[in-house]
N, C-alpha and C positions, 0 to 999 in steps of 0.2 A: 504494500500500500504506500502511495507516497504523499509526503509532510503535506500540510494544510498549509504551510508557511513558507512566503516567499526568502527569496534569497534578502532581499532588504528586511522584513519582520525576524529573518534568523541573526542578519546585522545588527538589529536593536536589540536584540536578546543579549547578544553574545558581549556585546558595549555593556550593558547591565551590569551582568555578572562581573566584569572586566577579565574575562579569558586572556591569560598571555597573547600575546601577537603569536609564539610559535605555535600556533595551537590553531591560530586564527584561518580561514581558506580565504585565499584571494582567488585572483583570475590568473593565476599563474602558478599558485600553489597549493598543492591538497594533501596539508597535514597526514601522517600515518596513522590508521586507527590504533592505537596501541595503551594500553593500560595506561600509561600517565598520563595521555590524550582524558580517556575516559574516568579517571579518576578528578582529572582536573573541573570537568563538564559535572560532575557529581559534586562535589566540596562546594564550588562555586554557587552552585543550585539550591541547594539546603542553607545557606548562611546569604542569601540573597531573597528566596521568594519563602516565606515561613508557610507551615500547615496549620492551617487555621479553618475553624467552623463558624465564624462569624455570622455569615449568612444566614446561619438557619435559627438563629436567636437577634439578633440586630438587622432586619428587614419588614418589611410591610409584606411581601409575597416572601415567606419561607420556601424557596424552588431553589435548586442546586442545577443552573442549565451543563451541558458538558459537550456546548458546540466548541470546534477548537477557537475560531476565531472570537467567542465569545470570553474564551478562559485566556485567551491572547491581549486582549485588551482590559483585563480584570489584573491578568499578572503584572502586564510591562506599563500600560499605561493606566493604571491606576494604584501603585503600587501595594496590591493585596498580595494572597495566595488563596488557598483553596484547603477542601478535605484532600482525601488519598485520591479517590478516580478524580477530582479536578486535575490537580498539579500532575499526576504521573501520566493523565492525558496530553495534558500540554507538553509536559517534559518528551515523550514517543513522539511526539511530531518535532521538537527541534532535533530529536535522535536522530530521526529519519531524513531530517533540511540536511544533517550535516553528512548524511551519505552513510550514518553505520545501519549493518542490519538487526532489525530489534524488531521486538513484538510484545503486547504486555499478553499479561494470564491472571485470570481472578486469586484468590488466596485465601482459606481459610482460617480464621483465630480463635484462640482461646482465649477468656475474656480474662482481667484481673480479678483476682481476690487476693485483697488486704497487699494489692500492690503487684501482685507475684501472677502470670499466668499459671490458671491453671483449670481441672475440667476438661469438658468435652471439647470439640472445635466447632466454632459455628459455621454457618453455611458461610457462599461466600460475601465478603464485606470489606474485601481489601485488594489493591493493585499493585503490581511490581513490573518489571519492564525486565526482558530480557535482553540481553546483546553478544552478538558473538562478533568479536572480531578476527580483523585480517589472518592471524597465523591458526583461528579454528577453534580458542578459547572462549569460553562460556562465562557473562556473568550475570548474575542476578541485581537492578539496581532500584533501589525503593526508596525516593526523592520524597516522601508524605507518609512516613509510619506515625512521628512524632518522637517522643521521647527515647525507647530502649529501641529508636532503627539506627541503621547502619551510615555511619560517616562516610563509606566511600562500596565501590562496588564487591561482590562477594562475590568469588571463582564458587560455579557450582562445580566443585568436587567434593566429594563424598569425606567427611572433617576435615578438611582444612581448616587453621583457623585462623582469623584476620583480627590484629588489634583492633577497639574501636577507642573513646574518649578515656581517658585515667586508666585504670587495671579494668574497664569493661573489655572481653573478648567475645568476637563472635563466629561462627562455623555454620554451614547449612552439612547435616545430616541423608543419607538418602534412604528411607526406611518405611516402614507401615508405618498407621497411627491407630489408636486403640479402636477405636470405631468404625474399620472396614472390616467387611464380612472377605473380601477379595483375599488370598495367601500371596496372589501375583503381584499386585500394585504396588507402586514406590514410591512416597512423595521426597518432594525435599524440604526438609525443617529445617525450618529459622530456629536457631537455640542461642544463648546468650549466659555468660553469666560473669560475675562481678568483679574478680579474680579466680590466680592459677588454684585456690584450694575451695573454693567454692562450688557448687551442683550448676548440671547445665539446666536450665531452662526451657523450654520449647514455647516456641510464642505462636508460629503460624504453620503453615505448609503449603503448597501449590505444587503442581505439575508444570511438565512445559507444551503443554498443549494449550498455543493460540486461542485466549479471548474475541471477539468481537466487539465493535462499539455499542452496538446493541444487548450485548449484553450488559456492560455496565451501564449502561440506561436503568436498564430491569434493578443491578444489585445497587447502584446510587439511590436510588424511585424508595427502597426497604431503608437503608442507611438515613436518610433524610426525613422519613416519616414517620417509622414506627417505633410504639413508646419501648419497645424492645433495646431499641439502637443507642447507645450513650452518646451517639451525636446532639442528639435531639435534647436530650437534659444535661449536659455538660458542656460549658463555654470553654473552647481550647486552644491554645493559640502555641506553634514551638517556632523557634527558629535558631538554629545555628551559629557558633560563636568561631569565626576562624582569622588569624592574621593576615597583617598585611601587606607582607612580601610575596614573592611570585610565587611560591613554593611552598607557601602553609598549611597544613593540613587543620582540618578541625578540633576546635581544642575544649570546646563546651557548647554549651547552651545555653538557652533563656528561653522558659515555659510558663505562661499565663494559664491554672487552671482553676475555675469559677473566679474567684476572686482574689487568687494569690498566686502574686509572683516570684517563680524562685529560678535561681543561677546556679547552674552546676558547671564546675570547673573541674578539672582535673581526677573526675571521679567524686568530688565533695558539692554536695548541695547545701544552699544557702537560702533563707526566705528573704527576699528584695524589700517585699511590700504586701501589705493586705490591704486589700479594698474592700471597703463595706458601704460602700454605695455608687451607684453608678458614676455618679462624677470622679471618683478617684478611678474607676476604670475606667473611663474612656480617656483620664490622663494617662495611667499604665500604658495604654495601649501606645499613645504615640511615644511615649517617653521612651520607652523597651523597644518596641516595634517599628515606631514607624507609620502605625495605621491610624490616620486621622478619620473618623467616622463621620457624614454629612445629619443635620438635625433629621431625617425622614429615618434614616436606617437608627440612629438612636433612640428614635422612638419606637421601632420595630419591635424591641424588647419588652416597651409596659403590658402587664397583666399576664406577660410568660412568667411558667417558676423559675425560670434563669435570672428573672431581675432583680439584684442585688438589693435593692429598696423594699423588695415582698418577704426578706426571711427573716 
């Protein structure tokens, strides 16, 4: 399938982010696909465009659209981001402007308890983008998990395991999961965990069999509406903490969740700030983020249980 975006909308992207020039394609040159290529396209992504739900609590029509050129002008030109299928929609179409071959696939989770995935996995309610490049390597990349996702792309191979922020590591697994009746299937597990002498974690899984846009239509449509979905009663906001020189990798975060902001650095978390009324969050928000909210969308919130004045 090819990008929804031209060669000048993948120009203003890639200005955004500020991609190194060697990285950059001109009319005369076309970067190698190659892990630092794509790692850099990742880092940049996460510490540039946050995951955020804002829309479906701060709007008058709680709708989550996922036309590309709609999420194209939500990210660049109005400095927002989106949930998971927003931003990892958008992110598959600059994959594909820039010439690599990628495809996304839905993803199953397990939800938190008391912080920690754990339980059954839900249907699916999540995106990740595949890409393999030039020399035949696989990876898995997921620009909109939020908090315990991954800083940079993931080799699907069977434990490998990739640093991510402070003593977090992480590994995709290739295995059953408790709930197929199948003996043959394999997914690949996202697992995580906090340090080298701590238990691994399993957060998600997915296959590599090609999603459809239409499908995440269907699994956005569930995620956006139903009182099931922690989208829907949870105000979220993450965005990514990286230096900067040419060559920085990710080195924390900044995460708004209902009304409190907190900074993890180097594996330690810090609380910033509590808000207990909307006015100190919609300062949060620009203060941390960035995202200045217009008076319609701020009033999209009164009479939700998300608004910080009702509890």
């Amino acid at each position: 399938m090819a990008s929804a975006y031209t060669d000048e909308q993948i120009t203003q992207y890639l200005d955004l982010i500020r991609l190194p020039e060697k990285y950059r394609p001109t009319s005369s040159y076309s970067p190698p696909k190659t892990l630092a290529f794509l790692t850099a396209l990742h880092t940049r992504q996460i510490s540039t465009i946050p995951y955020e739900n804002l829309c479906l609590h701060y709007a008058q029509k709680k709708e989550i659209p996922l036309d590309p050129q709609l999420l194209y002008g939500k990210c660049i030109k109005n400095g927002r981001g989106g949930y998971c299928m927003e931003v990892s929609i958008f992110f598959y179409h600059v994959l594909r402007g820039l010439g690599l071959e990628a495809y996304m696939t839905g993803v199953r989770i397990r939800p938190r308890v008391g912080g920690v995935p754990q339980g059954d996995y839900m249907g699916w309610v999540h995106i990740v983008n595949i890409v393999t490049l030039d020399d035949g390597t696989k990876y898995m990349l997921d620009v909109a998990f939020g908090g315990d996702g991954a800083t940079k792309p993931i080799p699907l191979v069977d434990g490998q395991i990739t640093p991510n922020i402070g003593t977090q590591e992480l590994r995709l697994v290739h295995d059953r999961i408790p709930q197929q009746s199948s003996q043959s299937q394999r997914w690949w597990i996202y697992q995580y965990r906090n340090g080298v002498e701590k238990e691994w974690n399993s957060f998600y899984c997915f296959s590599e069999t090609e999603f459809l846009h239409q499908d995440f239509e269907i699994m956005s449509y569930f995620a956006s509406t139903s009182k099931q979905s922690f989208q829907t009663f949870k105000v979220l906001v993450v965005k990514f903490l990286r230096g900067e020189s040419e060559d920085d990798e990710v080195y924390g975060k900044v995460m708004l969740v209902d009304g409190e902001v907190k900074i993890n650095t180097d594996g330690k978390t810090r609380v910033a700030k509590m808000c207990r009324t909307e006015e100190e969050r919609i300062d949060a928000l620009k203060e941390y983020f960035g995202i200045t909210l217009e008076k319609e969308e701020r009033e999209g919130i009164k009479g939700m249980s998300t608004e910080l004045s009702r509890k």
